[in-house]
C-alpha positions in Angstrom: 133.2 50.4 -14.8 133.6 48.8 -11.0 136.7 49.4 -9.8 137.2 47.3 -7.1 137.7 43.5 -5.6 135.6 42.3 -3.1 136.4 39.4 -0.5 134.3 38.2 2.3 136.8 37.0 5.5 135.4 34.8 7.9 136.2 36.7 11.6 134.1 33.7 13.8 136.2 30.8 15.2 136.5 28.2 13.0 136.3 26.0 15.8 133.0 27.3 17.1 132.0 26.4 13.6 132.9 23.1 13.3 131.7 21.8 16.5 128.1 23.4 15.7 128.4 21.3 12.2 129.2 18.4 14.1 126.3 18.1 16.5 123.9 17.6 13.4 121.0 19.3 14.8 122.8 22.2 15.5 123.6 22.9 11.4 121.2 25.8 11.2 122.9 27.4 14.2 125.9 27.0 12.6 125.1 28.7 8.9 124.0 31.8 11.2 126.6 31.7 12.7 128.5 31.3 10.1 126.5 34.5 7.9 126.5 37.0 11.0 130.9 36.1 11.2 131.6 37.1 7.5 132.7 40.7 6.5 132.4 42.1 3.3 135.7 43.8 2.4 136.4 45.7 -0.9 139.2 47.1 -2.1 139.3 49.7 -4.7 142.5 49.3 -7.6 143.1 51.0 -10.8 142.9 47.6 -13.0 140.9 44.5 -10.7 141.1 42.4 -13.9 145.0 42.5 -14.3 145.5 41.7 -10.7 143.3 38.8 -10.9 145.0 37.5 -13.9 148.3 37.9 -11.5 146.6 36.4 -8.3 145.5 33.5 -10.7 148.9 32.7 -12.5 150.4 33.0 -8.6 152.8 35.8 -9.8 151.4 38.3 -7.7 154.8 39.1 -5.3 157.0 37.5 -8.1 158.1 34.9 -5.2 157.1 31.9 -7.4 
């Protein structure tokens, strides 16, 4: 069984990104943009599905 979590971060400004959204003819610019700025991260964990059903109910770090 996988083992893991993956999460892709967006490391681009999101300001950059926006402005190239907001032009209109500069959309296609900004999805590459926007593909070439994401990182793949994955994290490896003994049980993924019990900390998703923690992250989910927000009772991850028992502050809430």
């Amino acid at each position: 069984m996988n083992n893991r979590i993956v999460r892709y971060e967006f490391m681009g400004s999101p300001l950059i990104f926006a402005l190239l959204c907001l032009t209109g003819l500069l959309i296609p610019i900004a999805v590459i943009y926007l593909v070439n700025g994401t990182l793949r991260i994955e994290h490896e964990m003994n049980d993924p599905e019990a900390f998703v059903v923690k992250y989910r109910s927000r009772k991850l770090w028992g502050i809430f």
